[in-house]
ZAMARGU-4260 file (C-alpha; in steps of 0.2 Angstrom, whole numbers, plus 5000, padded with zeros to 4 digits):
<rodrens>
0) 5000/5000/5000 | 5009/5017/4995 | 5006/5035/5002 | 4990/5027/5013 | 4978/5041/5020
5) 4971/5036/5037 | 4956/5043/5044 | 4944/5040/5059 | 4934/5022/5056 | 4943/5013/5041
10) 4943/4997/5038 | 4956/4986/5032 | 4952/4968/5026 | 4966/4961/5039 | 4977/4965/5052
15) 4992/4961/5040 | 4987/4972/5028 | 4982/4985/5042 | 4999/4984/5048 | 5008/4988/5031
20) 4998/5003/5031 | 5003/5012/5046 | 5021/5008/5045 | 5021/5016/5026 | 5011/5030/5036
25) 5024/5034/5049 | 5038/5034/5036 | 5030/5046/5028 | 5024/5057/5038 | 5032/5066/5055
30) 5025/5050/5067 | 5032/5035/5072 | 5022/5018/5079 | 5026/5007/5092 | 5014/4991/5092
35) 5010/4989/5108 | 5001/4970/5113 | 4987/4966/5102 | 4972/4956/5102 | 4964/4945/5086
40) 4951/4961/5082 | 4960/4976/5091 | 4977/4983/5090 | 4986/4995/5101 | 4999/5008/5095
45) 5010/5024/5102 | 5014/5037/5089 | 5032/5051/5093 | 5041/5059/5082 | 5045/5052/5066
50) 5064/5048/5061 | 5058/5053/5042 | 5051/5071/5047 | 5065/5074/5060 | 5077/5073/5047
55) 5068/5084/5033 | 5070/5094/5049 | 5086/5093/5055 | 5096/5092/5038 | 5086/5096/5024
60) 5087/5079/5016 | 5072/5066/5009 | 5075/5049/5015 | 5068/5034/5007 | 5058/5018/5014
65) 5072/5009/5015 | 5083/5020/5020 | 5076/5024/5035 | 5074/5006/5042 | 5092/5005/5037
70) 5095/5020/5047 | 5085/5012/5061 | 5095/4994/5061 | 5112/5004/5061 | 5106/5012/5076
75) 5098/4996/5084 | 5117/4987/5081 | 5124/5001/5089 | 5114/5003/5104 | 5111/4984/5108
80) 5126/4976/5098 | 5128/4964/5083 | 5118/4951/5085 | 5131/4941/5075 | 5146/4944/5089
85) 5135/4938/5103 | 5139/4921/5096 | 5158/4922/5101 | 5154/4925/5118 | 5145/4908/5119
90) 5159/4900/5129 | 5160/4915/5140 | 5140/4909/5145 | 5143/4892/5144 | 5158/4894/5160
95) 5146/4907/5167 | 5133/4893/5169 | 5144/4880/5174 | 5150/4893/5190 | 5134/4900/5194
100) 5123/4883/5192 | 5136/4870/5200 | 5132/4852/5191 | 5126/4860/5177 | 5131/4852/5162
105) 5134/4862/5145 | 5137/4857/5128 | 5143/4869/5114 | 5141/4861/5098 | 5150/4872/5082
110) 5154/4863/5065 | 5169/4870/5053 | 5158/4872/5036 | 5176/4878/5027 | 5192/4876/5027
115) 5205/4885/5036 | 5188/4895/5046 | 5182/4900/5062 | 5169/4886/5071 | 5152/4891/5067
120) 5138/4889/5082 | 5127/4872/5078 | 5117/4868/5094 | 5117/4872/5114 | 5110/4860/5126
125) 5107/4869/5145 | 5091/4852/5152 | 5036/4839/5146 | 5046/4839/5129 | 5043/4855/5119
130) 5049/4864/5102 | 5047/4882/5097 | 5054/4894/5082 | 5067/4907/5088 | 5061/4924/5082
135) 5076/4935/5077 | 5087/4936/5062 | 5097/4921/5063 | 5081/4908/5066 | 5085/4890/5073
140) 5072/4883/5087 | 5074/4878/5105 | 5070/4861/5110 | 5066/4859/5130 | 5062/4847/5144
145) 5053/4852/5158 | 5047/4845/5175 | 5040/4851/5192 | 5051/4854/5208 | 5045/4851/5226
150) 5035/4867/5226 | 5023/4860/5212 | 5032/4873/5201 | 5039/4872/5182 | 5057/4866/5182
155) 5068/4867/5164 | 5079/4852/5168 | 5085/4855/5150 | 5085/4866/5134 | 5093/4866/5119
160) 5097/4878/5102 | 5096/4868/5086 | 5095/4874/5068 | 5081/4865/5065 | 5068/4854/5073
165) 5066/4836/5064 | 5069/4818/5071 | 5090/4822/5070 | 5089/4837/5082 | 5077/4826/5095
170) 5089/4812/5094 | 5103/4825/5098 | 5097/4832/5112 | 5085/4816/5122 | 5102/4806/5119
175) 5112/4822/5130 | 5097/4821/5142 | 5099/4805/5143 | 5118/4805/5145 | 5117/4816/5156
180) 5103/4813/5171 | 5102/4794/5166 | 5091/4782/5155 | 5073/4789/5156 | 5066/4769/5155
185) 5077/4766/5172 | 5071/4781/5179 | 5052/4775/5176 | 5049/4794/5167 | 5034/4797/5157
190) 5035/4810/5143 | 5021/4821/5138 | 5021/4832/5122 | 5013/4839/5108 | 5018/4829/5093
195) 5033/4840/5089 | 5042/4837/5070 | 5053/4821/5074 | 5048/4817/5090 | 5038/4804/5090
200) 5053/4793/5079 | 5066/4799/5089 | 5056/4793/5106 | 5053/4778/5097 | 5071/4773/5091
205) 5080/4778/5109 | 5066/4775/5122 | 5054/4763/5114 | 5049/4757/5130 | 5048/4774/5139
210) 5026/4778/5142 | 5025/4795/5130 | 5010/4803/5130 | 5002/4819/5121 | 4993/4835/5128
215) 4976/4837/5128 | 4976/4854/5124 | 4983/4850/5107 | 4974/4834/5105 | 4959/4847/5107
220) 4964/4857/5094 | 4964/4844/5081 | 4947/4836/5090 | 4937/4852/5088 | 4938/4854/5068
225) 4926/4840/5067 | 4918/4841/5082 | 4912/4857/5090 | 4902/4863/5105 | 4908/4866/5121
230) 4898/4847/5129 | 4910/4839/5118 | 4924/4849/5121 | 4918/4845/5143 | 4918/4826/5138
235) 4934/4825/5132 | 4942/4834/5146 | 4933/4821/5157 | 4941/4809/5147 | 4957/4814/5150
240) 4956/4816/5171 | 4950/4800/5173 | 4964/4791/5182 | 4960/4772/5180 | 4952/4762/5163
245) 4936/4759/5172 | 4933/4777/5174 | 4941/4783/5157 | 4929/4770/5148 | 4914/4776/5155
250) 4916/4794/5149 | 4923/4787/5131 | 4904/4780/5133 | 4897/4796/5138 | 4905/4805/5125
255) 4900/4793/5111 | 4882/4795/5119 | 4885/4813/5113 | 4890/4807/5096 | 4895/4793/5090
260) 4911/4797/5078 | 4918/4807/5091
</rodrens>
């Protein structure tokens, strides 16, 4: 959307396009916008002077678009750093851990992609079974196992950075759980997740006698594209408190009762 014109109650089809608009808005004109947390059909933003107009001001001279998020990266790098030195300091963290957190164990994983170069970062393992994408400029995912301490609270017993997440950067990092706090069939764990990418076949070819289990929520996710309402959406949470096989067949009864391919 070029040169937008914003006025009191316009609509936009979504909040994509929405977005697109006002930042083409505060280039262009003596604002700038700060998204503050939004929710699905409202969205929250400051406006301050805008780097564009200040310098028209300041020095006479018409930035582009693209210069002007250029301008603001430079100044971003030189405020907070290069994101791509933070990199070398990752043996600087890892001691820092292994002093502050005594048994801790640490792993830095770099690979040489060239000859005659510098180690490049791979993957970080720190200690249910979770994935999620790292938002930033160089990607990669996290990969962590959590548990609950004696205060009934959320523990990371272990997290790791990988490139990817598949069934060769679960192997990585259950095998260093595993090396590291022991076998998880000796121990008698059960693991619960949400059917991350690779999982399920990296559980399967180290633990295949470990109890693995999948979290309602997400199986609820799936469950209600076919099967709506919230009586349905209630069985199925019956279902999944029920703590013997007596119990949990009688509410899979009670929910076919409420239909049948459910």
């Amino acid at each position: 959307m070029s040169n937008p014109k914003l006025c009191k109650s316009m609509k936009f089809p979504n909040g994509k396009v929405f977005r697109a608009a006002l930042r083409e808005y505060a280039v262009k004109k003596p604002v700038d916008i700060k998204f503050k947390l939004n929710e699905k059909t409202k969205f929250l933003s400051t406006a301050i002077s805008g780097v564009k107009h200040r310098v028209m001001q300041d020095v006479y001279v018409d930035l582009s678009i693209n210069q002007v998020y250029r301008a603001k990266r430079k100044a971003r790098e030189f405020i907070l750093g290069d994101k791509r030195l933070q990199y070398g300091k990752q043996r600087d963290y890892a001691e820092m851990i292994r002093i502050t957190y005594m048994g801790s164990k640490v792993i830095l994983q770099t690979e040489i992609t060239e000859p005659n170069t510098q180690p490049k970062f791979k993957r970080m393992p720190l200690v249910g079974l979770d994935g999620c994408h790292l938002k930033g400029k160089f990607g990669g995912h996290i990969l962590s196992a959590t548990a609950r301490d004696g205060n009934d609270n959320i523990f990371p017993v272990a997290l790791g950075v990988v490139e990817q997440e598949n069934k060769d950067s679960w192997v990585w990092f259950l095998q260093t759980f595993a090396d590291d706090i022991g076998r998880p069939d000796e121990l008698n764990l059960v693991f619960i997740s949400n059917r991350q990418k690779g999982l399920i076949p990296a559980m399967e070819m180290l633990f295949p006698t470990v109890e693995h289990r999948f979290c309602v929520k997400y199986i609820y996710n799936n469950f209600k594209l076919n099967f709506m309402g919230l009586e349905l959406k209630a069985a199925l949470w019956r279902c999944a408190a029920a703590t013997t096989i007596r119990e949990f067949e009688k509410r899979m009864q009670d929910m076919k009762k409420l239909d049948k391919e459910a």
